[in-house]
C-alpha positions in Angstrom: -12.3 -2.1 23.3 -14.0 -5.3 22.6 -15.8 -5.5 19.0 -13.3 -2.4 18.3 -11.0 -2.0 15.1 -7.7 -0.7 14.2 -5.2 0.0 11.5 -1.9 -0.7 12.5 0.7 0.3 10.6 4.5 -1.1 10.9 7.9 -0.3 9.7 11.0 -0.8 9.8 14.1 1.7 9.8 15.6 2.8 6.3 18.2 3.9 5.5 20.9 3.5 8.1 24.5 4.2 7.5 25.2 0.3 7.6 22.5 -0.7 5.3 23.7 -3.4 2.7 20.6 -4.8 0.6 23.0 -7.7 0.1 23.1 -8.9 3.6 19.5 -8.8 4.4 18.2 -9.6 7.6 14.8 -10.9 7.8 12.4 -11.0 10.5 9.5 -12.8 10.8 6.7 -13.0 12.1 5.8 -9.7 13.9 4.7 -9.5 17.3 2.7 -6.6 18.7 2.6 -5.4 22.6 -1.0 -3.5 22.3 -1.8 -1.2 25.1 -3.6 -3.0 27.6 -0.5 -5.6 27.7 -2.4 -8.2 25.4 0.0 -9.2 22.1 -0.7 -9.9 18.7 1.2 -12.2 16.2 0.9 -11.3 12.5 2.6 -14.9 11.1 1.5 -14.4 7.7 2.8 -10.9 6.9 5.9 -10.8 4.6 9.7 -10.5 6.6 10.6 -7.0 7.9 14.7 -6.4 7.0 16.2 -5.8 10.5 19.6 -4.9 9.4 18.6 -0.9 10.4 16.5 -1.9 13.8 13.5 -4.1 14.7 10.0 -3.3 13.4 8.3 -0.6 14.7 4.3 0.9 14.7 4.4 3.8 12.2 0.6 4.1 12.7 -2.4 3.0 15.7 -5.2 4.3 14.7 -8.7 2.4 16.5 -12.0 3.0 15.3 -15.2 1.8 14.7 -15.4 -0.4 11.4 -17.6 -0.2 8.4 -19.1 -2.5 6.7 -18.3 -3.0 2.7 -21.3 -2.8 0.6 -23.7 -5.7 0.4 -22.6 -6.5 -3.1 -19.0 -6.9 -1.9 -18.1 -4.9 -4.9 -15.6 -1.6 -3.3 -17.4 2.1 -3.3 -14.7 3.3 -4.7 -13.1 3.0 -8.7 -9.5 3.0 -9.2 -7.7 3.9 -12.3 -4.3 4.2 -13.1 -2.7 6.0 -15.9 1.0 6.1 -16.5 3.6 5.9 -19.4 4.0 2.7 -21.2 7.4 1.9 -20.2 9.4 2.0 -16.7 12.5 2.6 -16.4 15.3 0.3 -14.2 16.3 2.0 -11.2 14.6 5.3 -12.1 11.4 6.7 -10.8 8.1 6.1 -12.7 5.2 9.4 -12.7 1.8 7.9 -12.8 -1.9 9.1 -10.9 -4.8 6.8 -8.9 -8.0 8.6 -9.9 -10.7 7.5 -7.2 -14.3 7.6 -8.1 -17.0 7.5 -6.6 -20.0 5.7 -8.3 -22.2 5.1 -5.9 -25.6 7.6 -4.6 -23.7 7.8 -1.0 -20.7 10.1 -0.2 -17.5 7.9 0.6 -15.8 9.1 3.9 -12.1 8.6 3.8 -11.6 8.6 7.4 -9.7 6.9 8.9 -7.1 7.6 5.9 -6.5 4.6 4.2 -3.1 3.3 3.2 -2.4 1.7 -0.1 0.0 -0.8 -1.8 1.8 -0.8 -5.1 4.4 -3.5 -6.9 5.1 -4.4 -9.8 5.3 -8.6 -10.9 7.7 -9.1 -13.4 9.3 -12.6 -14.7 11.0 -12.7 -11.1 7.7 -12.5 -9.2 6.0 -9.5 -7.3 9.3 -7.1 -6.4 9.4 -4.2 -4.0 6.5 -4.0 -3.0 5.2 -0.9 -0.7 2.7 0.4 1.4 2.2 4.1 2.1 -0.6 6.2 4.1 -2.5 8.3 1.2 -2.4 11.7 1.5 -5.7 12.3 2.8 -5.8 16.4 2.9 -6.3 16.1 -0.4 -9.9 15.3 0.1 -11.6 13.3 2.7 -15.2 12.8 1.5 -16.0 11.9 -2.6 -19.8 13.2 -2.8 -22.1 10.5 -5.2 -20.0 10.8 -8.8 -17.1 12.5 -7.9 -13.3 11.6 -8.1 -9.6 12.8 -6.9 -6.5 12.3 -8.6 -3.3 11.3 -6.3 0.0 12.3 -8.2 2.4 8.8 -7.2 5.8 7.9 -7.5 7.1 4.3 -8.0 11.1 3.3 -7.7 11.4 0.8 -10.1 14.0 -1.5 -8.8 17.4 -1.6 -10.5 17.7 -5.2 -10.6 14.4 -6.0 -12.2 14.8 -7.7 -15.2 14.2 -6.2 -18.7 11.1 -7.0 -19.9 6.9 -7.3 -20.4 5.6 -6.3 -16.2 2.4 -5.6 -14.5 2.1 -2.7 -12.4 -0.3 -2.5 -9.6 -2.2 -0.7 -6.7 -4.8 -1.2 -4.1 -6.2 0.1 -1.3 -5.7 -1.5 2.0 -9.6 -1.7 2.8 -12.0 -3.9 3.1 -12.9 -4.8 -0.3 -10.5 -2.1 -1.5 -10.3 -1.1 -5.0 -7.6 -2.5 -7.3 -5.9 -2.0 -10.8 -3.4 -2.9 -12.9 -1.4 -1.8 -15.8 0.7 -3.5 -18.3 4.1 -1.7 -19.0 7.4 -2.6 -20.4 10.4 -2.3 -18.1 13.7 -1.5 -19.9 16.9 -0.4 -19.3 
């Protein structure tokens, strides 16, 4: 509807059975076919591979936006602990608490989703968005936080070496943080 927002989520398939990370196919930019046969082009988003099929909505969700705080600082606090050290092609354990410091209750609704990479000597590397699990809690009352248990796969081909790890949330002013760790192996 006119004035009317929405979180769109897109994906592409992965795995397949032919998948090859060496023979990449990229794809780019998106188009979007909405409902009421208007279309949307996202030219600045970062290449889908096609190799396992073309781009597809993982998520519509419309609603009616809300506005940041008048500060432009995010309601919400983000911080990350994690080991030190991360682990070539191995999984890295770490937790986003989200706190609440402000005298309102933040309303997770719709669920937001949330990014995470790490940027290395070779640049930002797999990068990934994912919806956050929401049943956890959807409202933080004034002062109150959640911790999210997370998993990162640290890519195999990522260089040995000094890396900054890093997550936000995919709001409006979303929070952000960043960790220094040392990648090895």
């Amino acid at each position: 509807a006119p004035g009317q927002s929405a979180d769109l989520v897109i994906g592409s398939p992965y795995p397949c059975p032919s998948y090859n990370p060496a023979t990449a196919r990229l794809g780019s930019p998106v188009s979007v076919s909405l409902p009421d046969g208007a279309s949307l082009s996202v030219s600045g988003a970062p290449p889908f591979d096609t190799q396992c099929g073309p781009p597809r909505v993982v998520l519509f969700f419309a609603y009616e936006p809300t506005s940041p705080p008048a500060s432009g600082e995010p309601a919400l606090r983000v911080t990350l602990r994690g080991p030190s050290s991360a682990t070539r092609g191995r999984t890295y354990d770490y937790t986003v608490t989200l706190a609440n410091p402000t005298a309102t209750t933040v309303t997770l609704q719709p669920c937001p989703s949330y990014s995470e990479g790490l940027t290395g000597g070779q640049g930002v590397l797999n990068t990934r968005t994912y919806l956050l699990n929401c049943a956890m809690s959807t409202q933080l009352a004034p002062g109150a936080s959640v911790t999210f248990q997370m998993q990162y796969e640290v890519p195999a081909s990522l260089a040995p070496g000094p890396a900054k790890f890093w997550w936000v949330m995919q709001v409006p002013s979303g929070p952000a943080a960043g960790m220094s760790l040392q990648v090895i192996g």
